[in-house]
LUMNU-58071 format. One record per residue: x, y, z of N, C-alpha, C in turn; residue in one letter. Coordinates in steps of 0.001 Angstrom, whole numbers, padded with zeros to 6 digits, always signed. Example, Ala and Ser with C-alpha at 12.3 -4.5 7.8 and 13.67 -1.06 7.14 Angstrom:
BEGIN
+013190-005690+007800+012300-004500+007800+013200-003300+007800A+012850-002250+007080+013670-001060+007140+012900+000030+007870S
***
This chain:
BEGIN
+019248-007850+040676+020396-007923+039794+020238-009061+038794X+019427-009903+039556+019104-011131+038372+018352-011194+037154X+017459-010206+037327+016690-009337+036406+017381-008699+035557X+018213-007975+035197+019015-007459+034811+019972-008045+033969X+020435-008538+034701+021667-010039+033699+020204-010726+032857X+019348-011245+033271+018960-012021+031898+018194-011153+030820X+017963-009460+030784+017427-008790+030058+018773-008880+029025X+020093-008821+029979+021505-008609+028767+021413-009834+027961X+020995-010982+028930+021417-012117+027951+020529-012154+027018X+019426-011801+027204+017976-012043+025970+017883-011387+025186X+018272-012142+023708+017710-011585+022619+016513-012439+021764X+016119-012493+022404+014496-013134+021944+013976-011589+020817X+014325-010346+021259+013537-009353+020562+014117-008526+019493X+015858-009654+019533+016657-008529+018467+016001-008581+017056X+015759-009701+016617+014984-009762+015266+014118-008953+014837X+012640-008771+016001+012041-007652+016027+012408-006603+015683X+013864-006242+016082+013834-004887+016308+014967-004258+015148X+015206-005346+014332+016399-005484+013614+014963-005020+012119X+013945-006160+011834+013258-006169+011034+012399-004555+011249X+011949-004163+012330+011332-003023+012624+012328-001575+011866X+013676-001788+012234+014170-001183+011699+014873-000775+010245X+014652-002241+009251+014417-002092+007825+013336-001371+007143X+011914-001520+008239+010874-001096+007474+010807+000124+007505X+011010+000427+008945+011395+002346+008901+012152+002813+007807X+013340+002048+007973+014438+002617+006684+013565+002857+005053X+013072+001434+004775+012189+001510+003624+011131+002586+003786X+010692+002923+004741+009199+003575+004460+010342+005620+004367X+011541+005524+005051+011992+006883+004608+012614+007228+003481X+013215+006084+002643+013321+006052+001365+012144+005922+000528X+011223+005377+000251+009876+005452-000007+009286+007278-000040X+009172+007853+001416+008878+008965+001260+009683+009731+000682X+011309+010011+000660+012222+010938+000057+011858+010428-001886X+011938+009473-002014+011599+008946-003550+010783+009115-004362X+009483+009360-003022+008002+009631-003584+007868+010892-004968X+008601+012167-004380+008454+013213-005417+008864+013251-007133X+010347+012133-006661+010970+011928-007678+010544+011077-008870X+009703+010008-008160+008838+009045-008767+007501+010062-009430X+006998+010656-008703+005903+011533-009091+006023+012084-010539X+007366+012940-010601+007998+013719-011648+008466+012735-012609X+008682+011917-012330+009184+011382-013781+007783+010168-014503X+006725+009363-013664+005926+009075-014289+004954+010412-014862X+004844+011432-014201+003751+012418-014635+004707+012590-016514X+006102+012445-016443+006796+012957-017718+006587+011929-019142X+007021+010579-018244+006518+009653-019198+004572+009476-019491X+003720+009901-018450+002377+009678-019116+002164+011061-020031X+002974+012512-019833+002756+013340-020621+003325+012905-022584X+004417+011925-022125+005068+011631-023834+003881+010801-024591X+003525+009642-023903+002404+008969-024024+001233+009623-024391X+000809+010295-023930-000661+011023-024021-000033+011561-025231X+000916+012734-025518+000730+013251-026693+001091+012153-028117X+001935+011123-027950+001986+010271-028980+000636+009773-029549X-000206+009501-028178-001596+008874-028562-002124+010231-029256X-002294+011299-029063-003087+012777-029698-002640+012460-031267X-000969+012312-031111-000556+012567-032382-001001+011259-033602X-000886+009985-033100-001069+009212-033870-002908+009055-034253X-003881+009794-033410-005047+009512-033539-005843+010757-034136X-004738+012218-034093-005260+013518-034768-005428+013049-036567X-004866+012163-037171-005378+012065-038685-006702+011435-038704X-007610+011102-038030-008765+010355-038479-009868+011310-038282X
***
């Protein structure tokens, strides 16, 4: 029983498990974001690329 009572009293590992559980959070926002991020740099390097075509097609 003494075992027991000092697992309740110990939080030596809440930090751990507090920080463990931000990074999860971050890494599932990260993946849900990923596509969205995908789609909109692929949009901005498509404006880019053709500005560069357009400003370099007169020479």
């Amino acid at each position: 029983m003494d075992f027991v009572a000092r697992l309740v009293r110990d939080r030596s590992g809440t930090t751990a498990i507090e920080y463990s559980l931000i990074i999860v959070l971050v890494g599932v926002v990260l993946v849900i974001a990923g596509p969205f991020l995908r789609d909109a740099l692929n949009a901005m390097y498509d404006i880019v690329s053709a500005a560069v075509v357009d400003a370099t097609a007169g020479d």
